[in-house]
C-alpha positions as CSV (number, residue, x, y, z in Angstrom):
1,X,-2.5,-8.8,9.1
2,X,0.2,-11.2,9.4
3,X,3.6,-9.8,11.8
4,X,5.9,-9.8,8.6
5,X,3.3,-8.1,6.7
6,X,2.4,-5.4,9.7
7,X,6.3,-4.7,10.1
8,X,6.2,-4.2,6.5
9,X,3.3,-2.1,6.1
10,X,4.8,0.1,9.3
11,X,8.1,0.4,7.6
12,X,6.2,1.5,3.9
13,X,4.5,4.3,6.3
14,X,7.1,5.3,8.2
15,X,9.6,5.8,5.1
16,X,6.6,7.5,3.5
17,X,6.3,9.8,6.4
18,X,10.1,11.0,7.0
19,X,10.1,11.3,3.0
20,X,6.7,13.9,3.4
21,X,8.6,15.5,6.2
22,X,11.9,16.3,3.9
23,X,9.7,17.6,1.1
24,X,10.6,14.4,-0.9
25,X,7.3,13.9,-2.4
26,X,7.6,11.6,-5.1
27,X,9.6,8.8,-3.0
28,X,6.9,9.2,-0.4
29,X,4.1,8.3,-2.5
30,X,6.3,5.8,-4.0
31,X,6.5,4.0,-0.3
32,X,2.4,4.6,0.0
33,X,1.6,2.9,-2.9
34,X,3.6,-0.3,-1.8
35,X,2.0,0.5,1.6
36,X,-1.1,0.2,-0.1
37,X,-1.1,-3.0,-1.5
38,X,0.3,-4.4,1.9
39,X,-2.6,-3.0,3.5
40,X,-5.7,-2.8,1.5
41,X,-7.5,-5.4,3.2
42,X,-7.7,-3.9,6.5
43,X,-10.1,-0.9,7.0
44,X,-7.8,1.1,9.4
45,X,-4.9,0.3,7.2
46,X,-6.4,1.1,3.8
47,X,-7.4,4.3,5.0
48,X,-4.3,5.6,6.4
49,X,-2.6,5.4,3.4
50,X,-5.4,7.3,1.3
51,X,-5.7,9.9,4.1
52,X,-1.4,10.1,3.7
53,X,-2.0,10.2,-0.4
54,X,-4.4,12.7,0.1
55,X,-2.1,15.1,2.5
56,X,0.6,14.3,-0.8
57,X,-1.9,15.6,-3.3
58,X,-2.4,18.4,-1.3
59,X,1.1,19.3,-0.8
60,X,0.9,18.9,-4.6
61,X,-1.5,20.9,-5.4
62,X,-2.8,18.5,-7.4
63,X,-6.9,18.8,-6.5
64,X,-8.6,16.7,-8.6
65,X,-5.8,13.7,-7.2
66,X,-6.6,14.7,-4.2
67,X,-10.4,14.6,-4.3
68,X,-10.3,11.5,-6.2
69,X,-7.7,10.0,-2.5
70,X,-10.8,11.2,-0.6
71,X,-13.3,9.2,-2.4
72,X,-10.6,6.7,-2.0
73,X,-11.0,7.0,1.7
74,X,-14.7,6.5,1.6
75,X,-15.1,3.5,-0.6
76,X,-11.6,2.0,0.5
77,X,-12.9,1.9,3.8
78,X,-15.9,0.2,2.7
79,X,-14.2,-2.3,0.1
80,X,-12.4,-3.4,2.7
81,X,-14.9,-3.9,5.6
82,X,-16.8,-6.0,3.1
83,X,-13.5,-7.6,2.1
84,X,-14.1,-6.7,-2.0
85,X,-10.6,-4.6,-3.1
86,X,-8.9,-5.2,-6.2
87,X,-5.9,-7.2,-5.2
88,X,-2.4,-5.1,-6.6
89,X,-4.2,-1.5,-6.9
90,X,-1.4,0.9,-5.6
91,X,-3.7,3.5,-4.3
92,X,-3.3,6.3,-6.8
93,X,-5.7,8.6,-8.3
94,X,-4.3,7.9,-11.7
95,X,-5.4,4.4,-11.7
96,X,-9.3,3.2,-11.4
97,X,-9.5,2.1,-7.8
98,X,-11.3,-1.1,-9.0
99,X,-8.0,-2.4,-11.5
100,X,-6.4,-5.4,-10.2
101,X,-2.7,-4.8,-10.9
102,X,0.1,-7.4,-10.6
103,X,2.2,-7.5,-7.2
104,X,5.5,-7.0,-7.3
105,X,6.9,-10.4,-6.0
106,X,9.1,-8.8,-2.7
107,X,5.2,-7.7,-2.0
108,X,3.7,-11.1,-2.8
109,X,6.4,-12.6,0.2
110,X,5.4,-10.1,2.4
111,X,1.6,-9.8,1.8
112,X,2.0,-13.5,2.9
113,X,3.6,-13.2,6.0
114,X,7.0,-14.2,4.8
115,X,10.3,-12.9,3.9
116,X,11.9,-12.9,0.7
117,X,14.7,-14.5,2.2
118,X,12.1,-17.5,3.7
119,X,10.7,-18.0,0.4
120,X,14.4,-18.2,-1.2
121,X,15.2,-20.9,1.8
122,X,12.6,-23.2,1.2
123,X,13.0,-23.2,-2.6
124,X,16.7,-24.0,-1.8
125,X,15.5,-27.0,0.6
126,X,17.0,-30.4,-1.1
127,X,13.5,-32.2,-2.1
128,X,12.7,-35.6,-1.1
């Protein structure tokens, strides 16, 4: 994973986390899912966030979400060793885990190692 991307995916997690910790459910899963799509195509990566979906759907009391974040785990894990995930897929029970979905573009910047504010700078470059 590129640094930009890993400080990203850290500070999806970690926002995630604090939010799980104040009971703040919704936001949290909110930060997974954009976790998610920063790190789906990393094994280690891709199955934190299902195993932090799946402690969410427990919290919830939502069990079929939270059996469907377990399968998740499995084949997540295995998509992504074998470097087949659909690109965009936030993660979530409620979607089929093999829909390619578009990426928000402050994801796109990230997922490729740059900042929003990098990409903004070179389109603002005088051409030649």
């Amino acid at each position: 994973m590129q640094p930009v991307t890993k400080l990203a995916f850290v500070a999806e997690i970690s926002q995630a986390q604090g939010l799980i910790a104040e009971g703040k459910l919704a936001a949290a899963f909110t930060h997974l899912e954009r976790a998610h799509v920063l790190g789906q195509l990393e094994v280690v990566s891709h199955v934190q966030v299902h195993w932090l979906m799946f402690k969410v759907e427990v919290s919830r009391r939502r069990v079929m979400a939270a059996v469907g974040q377990l399968l998740r785990i499995v084949l997540g894990g295995l998509g992504s060793a074998v470097g087949v995930v659909p690109v965009g897929n936030t993660g979530g029970s409620d979607i089929s885990m093999f829909k390619r979905l578009p990426i928000a573009p402050d994801l796109q910047d990230l997922a490729a190692g740059r900042t929003a504010d990098v990409g903004q700078a070179e389109q603002d470059k005088p051409q030649a």
